[in-house]
C-alpha positions as a Markdown table, in Angstrom:
| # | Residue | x | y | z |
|---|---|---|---|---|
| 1 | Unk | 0.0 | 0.0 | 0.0 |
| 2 | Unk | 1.2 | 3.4 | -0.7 |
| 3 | Unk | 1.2 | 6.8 | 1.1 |
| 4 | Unk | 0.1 | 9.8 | 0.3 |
| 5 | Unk | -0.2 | 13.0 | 2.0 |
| 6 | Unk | -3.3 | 15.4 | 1.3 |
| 7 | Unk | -3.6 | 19.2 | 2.4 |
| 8 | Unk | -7.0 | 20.3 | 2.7 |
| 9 | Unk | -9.1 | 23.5 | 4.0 |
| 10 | Unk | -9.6 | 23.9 | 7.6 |
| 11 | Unk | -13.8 | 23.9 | 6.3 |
| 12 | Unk | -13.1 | 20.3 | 4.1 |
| 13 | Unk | -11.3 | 18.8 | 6.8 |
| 14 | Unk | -13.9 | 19.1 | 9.6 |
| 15 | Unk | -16.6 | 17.7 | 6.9 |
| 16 | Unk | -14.5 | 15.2 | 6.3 |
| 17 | Unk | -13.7 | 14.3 | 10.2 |
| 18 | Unk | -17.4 | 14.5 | 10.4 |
| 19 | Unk | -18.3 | 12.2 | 8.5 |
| 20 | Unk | -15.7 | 9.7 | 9.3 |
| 21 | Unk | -16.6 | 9.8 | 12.6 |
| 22 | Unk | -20.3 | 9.4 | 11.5 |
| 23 | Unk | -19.0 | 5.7 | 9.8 |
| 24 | Unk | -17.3 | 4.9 | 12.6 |
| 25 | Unk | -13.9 | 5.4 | 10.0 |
| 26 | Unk | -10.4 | 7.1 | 10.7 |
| 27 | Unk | -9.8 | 9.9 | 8.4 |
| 28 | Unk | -7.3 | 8.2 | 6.5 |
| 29 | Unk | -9.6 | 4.9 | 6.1 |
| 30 | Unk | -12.6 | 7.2 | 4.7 |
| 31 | Unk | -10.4 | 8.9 | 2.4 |
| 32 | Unk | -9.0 | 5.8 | 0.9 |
| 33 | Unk | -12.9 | 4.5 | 0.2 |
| 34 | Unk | -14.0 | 7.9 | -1.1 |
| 35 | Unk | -10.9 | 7.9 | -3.5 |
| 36 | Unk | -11.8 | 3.8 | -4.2 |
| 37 | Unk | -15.5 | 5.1 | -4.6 |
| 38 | Unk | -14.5 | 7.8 | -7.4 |
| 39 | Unk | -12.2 | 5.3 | -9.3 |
| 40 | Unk | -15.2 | 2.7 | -9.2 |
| 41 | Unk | -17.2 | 5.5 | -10.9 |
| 42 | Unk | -14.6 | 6.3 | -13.6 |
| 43 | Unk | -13.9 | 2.9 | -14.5 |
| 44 | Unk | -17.8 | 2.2 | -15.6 |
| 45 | Unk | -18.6 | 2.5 | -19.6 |
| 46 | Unk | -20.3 | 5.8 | -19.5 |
| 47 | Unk | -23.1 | 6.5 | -22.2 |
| 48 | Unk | -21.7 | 8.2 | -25.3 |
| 49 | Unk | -23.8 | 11.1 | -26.5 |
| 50 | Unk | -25.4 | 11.1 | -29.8 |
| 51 | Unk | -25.3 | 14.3 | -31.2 |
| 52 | Unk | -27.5 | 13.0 | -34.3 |
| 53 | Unk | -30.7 | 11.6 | -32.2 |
| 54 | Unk | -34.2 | 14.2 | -33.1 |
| 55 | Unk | -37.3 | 13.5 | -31.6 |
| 56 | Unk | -39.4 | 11.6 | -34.2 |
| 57 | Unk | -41.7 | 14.0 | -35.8 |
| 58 | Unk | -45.0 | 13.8 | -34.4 |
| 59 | Unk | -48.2 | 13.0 | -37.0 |
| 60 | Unk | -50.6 | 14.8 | -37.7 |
| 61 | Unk | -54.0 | 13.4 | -36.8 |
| 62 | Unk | -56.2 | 16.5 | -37.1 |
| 63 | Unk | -58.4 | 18.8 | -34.8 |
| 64 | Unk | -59.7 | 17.4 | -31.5 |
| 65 | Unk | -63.3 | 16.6 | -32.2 |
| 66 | Unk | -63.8 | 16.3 | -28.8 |
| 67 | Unk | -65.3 | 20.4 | -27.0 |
| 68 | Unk | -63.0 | 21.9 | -24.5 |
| 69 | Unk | -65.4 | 21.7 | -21.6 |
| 70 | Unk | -64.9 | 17.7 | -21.9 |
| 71 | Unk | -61.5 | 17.6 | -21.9 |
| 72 | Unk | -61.0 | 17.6 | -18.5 |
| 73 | Unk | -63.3 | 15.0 | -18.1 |
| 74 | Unk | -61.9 | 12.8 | -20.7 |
| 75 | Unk | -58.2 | 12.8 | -19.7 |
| 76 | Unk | -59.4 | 11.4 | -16.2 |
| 77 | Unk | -61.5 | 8.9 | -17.3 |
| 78 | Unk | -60.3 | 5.2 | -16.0 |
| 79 | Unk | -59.4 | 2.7 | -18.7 |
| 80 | Unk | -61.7 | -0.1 | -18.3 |
């Protein structure tokens, strides 16, 4: 196992203490799973965006026959 020092902010470093203390973890052991977390992470595939993808074009199905005072009505109606 290697060694490494770290230098952090006064504020970061009482998080970190914190929440060590909170996992019943030193500071070194909660930094070493926090840095093994992150790698984890990193080492999953991540989805490549596709710049090309459009929303399919929607169709055109002509005016809503049905009036405006029953739409309410008709979107909560159950599916029987």
């Amino acid at each position: 196992m290697k060694r490494a020092e770290v230098q952090l902010p006064d504020t970061i470093y009482q998080q970190v203490e914190g929440l060590a203390a909170q996992f019943h973890l030193t500071v070194p052991e909660f930094l070493c799973q926090a840095a093994e977390q992150i790698v984890r992470r990193q080492a999953r595939p991540q989805p490549k965006p596709n710049g090309e993808w459009r929303f399919p074009e929607g169709r055109r199905l002509g005016a809503f026959r049905a009036p405006v005072g029953d739409w309410r009505l008709l979107a909560n109606e159950a599916a029987d």
